[in-house]
C-alpha positions in Angstrom: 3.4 6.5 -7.0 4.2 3.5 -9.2 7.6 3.1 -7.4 6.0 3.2 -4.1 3.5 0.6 -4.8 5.9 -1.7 -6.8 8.0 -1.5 -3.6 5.2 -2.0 -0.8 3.5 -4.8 -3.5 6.8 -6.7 -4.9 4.8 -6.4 -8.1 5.4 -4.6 -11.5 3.1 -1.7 -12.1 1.6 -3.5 -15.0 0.1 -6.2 -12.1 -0.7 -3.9 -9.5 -2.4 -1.0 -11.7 -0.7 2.0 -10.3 1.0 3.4 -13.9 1.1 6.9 -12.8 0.2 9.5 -10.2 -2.8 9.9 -8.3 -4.1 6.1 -8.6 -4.7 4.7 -5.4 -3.2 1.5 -4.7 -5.4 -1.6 -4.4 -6.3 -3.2 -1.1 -5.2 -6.6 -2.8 -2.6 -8.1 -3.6 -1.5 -8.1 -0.1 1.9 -6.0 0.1 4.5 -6.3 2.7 3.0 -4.7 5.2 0.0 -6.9 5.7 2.3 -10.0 5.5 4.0 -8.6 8.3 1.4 -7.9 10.4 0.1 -11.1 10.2 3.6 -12.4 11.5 3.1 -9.7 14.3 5.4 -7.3 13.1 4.0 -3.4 13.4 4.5 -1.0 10.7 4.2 2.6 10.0 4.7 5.0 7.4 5.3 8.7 7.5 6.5 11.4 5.3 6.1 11.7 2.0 3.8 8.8 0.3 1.6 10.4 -1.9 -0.4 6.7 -2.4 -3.8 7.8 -3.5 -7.2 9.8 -2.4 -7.6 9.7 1.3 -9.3 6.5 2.4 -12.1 7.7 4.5 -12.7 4.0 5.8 -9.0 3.7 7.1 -8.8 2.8 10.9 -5.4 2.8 12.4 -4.4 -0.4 13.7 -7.1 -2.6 11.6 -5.6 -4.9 8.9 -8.7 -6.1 6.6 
């Protein structure tokens, strides 16, 4: 999980707080794929992620 979010937040995992397994990545700072979405770029993710708990407020398609 640190790899992941280093690679979706461009941040070490000292900055973004995700130093080992099961800690959910933080809404903020904005990673790639909300930068891209607000350049109208659509993204997706499948397959193995393992980025946290479940988010029961997650909406497909809403970008906070």
């Amino acid at each position: 999980m640190p790899s992941r979010a280093t690679l979706l937040l461009g941040q070490f995992p000292d900055s973004h707080g995700v130093r080992r397994n099961g800690v959910e990545v933080p809404d903020r700072p904005w990673g790639i794929a909300r930068v891209l979405a607000a350049h109208g770029v659509h993204t997706g993710i499948f397959g193995k992620t393992h980025f946290g708990p479940l988010r029961r407020d997650y909406r497909p398609g809403l970008v906070p």
